[in-house]
C-alpha positions as a Python dict, from the first residue, in 0.01 Angstrom:
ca = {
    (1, 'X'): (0, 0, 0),
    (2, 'X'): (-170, 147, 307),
    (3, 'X'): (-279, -97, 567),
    (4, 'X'): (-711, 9, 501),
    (5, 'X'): (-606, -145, 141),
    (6, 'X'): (-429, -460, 245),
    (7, 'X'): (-704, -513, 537),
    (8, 'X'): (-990, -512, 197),
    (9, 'X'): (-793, -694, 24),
    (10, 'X'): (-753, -949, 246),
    (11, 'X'): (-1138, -980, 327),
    (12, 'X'): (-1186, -1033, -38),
    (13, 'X'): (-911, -1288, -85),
    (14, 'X'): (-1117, -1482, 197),
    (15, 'X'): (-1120, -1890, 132),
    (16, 'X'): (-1389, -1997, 312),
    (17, 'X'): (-1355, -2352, 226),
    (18, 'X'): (-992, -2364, 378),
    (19, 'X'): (-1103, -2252, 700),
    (20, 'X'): (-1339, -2513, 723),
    (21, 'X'): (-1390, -2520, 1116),
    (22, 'X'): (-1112, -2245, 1207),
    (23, 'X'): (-1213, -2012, 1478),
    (24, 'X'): (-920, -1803, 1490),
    (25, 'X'): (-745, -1441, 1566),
    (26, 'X'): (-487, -1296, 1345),
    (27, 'X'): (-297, -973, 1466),
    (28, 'X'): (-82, -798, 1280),
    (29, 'X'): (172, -515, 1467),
    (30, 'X'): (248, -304, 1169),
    (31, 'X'): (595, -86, 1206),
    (32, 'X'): (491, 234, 1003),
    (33, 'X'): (120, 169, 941),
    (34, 'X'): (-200, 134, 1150),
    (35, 'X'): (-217, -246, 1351),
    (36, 'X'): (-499, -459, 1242),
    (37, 'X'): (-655, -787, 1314),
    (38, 'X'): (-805, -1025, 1122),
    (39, 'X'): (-1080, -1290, 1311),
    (40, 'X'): (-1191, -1574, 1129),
    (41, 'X'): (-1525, -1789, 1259),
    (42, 'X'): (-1797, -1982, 1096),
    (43, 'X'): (-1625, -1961, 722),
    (44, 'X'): (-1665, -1551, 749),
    (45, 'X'): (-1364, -1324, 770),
    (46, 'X'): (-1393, -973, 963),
    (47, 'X'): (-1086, -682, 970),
    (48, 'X'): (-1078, -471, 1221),
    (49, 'X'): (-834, -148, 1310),
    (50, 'X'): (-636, -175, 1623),
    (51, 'X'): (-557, -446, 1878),
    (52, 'X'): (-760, -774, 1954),
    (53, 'X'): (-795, -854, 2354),
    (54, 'X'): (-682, -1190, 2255),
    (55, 'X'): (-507, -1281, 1930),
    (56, 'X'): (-442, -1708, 1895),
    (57, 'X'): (-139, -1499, 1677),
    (58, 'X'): (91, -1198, 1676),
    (59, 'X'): (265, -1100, 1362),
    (60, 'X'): (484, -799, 1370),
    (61, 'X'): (655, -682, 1060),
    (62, 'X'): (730, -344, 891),
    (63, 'X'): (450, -202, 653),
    (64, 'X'): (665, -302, 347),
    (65, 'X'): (672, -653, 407),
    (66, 'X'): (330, -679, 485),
    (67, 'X'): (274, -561, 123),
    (68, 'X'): (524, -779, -31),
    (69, 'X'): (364, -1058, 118),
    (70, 'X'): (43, -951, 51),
    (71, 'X'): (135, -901, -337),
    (72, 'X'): (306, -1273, -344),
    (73, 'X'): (607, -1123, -424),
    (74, 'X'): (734, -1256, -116),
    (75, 'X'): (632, -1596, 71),
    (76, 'X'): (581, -1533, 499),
    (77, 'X'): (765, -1863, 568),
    (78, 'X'): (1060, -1671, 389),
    (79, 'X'): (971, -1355, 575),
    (80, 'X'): (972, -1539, 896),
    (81, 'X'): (1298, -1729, 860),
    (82, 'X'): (1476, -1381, 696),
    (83, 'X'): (1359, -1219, 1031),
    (84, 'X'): (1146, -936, 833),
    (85, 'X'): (809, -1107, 1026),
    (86, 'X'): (837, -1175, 1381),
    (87, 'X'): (543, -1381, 1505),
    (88, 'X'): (417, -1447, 1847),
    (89, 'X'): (179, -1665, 1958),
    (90, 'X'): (73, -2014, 1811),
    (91, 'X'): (306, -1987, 1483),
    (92, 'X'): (199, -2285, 1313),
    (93, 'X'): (-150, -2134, 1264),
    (94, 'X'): (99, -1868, 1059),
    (95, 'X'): (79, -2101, 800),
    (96, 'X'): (-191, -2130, 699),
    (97, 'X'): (-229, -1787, 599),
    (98, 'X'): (-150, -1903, 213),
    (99, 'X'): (-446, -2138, 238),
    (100, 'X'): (-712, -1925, 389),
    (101, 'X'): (-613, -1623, 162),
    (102, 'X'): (-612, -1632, -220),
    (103, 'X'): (-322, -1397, -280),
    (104, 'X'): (-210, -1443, -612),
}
């Protein structure tokens, strides 16, 4: 799955309600793929190509793992403590990702 794909798919998987007052900067460093960022504000989710000036988080991870986690075939936490995703940044709001995406 090419990054332009998971970036839509994302955007669509949006949960508004979970971000509930979330202003917030998502950037993923993809190994093998295009980086992207993902900036939530107001209940509305924008992708972008590229790098944000000033990301709240980093995630850096290989282009396979992004799609595996993107698929639910594999859960970040388990990413992140198997060492596939690297995150920098405030981690915690890593979390949340499951919440403010519907992935399944």
């Amino acid at each position: 799955m090419a990054v332009a794909d998971i970036m839509s798919r994302l955007a669509g998987a949006f949960n508004a309600d979970a971000a509930d007052d979330l202003e917030a900067t998502f950037q993923f460093k993809i190994d093998g793929d295009d980086d992207f960022y993902i900036s939530i504000a107001d209940e509305n989710c924008t992708a972008a190509v590229g790098e944000h000036d000033d990301p709240d988080i980093t995630m850096i991870m290989d282009v396979d793992t992004l799609t595996a986690i993107v698929s639910g075939e594999l859960d970040g936490m388990q990413a992140f403590m198997t060492g596939r995703l690297q995150a920098e940044g405030d981690v915690m709001l890593g979390t949340r990702i499951g919440q403010l995406f519907d992935l399944d």
